[in-house]
VMD Tcl script that draws the C-alpha trace (Angstrom):
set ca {
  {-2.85 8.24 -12.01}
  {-1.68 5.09 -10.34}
  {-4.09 3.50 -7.61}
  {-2.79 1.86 -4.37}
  {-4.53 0.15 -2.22}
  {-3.35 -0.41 1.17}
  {-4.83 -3.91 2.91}
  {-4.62 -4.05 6.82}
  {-7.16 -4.37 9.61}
  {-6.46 -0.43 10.91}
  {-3.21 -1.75 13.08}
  {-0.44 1.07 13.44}
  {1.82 -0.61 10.45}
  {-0.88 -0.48 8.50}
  {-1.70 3.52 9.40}
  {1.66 4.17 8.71}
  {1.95 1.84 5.85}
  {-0.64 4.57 4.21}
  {0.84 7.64 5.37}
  {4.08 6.54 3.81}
  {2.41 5.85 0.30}
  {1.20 9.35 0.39}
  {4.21 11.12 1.80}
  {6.12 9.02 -1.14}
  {3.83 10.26 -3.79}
  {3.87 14.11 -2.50}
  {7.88 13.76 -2.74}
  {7.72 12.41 -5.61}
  {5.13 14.69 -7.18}
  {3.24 12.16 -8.74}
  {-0.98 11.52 -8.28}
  {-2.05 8.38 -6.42}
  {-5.52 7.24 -5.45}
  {-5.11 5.79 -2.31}
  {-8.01 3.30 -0.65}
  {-7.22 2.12 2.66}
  {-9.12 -2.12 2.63}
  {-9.59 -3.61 6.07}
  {-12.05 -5.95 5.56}
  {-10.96 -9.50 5.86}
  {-12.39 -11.14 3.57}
  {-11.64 -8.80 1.04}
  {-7.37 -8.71 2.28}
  {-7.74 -12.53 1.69}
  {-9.08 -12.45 -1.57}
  {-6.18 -9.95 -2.91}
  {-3.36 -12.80 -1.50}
  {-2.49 -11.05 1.28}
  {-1.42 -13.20 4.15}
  {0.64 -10.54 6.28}
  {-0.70 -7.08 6.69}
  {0.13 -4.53 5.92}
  {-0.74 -4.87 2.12}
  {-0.01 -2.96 -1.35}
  {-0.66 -3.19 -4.44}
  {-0.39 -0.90 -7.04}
  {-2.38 -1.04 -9.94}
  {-4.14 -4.59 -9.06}
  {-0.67 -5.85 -9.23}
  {0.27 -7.24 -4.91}
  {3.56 -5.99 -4.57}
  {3.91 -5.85 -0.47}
  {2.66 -7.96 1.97}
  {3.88 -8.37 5.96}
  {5.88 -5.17 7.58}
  {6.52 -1.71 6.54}
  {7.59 -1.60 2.96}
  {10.90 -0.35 2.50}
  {11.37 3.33 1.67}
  {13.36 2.79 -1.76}
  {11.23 -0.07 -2.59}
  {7.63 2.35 -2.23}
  {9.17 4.83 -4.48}
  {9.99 2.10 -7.41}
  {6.71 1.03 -7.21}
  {4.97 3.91 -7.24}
  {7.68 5.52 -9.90}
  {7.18 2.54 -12.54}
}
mol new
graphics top color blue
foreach p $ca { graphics top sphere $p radius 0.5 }
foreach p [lrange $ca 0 end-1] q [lrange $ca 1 end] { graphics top cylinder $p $q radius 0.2 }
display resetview
């Protein structure tokens, strides 16, 4: 099981940021844990200087924007 955590204050991109993680994972059949991180301090201390955040795995792969839709599912697939 791959765990994701989404970084973002609650904004809209970042609510939607989440919902697509999850919508990508159902379609792709695979497990995720997903935690949603808005506290600041904590986004900051993960490298993330644009919300909305991911990583995968501890590893930041997204920060600033939606992610792109191909993108999410390579990240979730490797």
């Amino acid at each position: 099981m791959k765990t994701v955590k989404v970084y973002g204050p609650g904004c809209k991109r970042c609510e939607t940021t989440e919902t697509m993680v999850r919508e990508t994972a159902a379609k792709l059949g695979l497990e995720v844990a997903v935690e949603k991180v808005t506290d600041p301090k904590s986004i900051a201390m993960a490298g993330v200087m644009s919300t909305p955040g991911i990583s995968v795995d501890g590893k930041l792969v997204h920060a600033g924007g939606l992610p792109d839709a191909a993108k999410l599912e390579a990240w979730l697939s490797a």
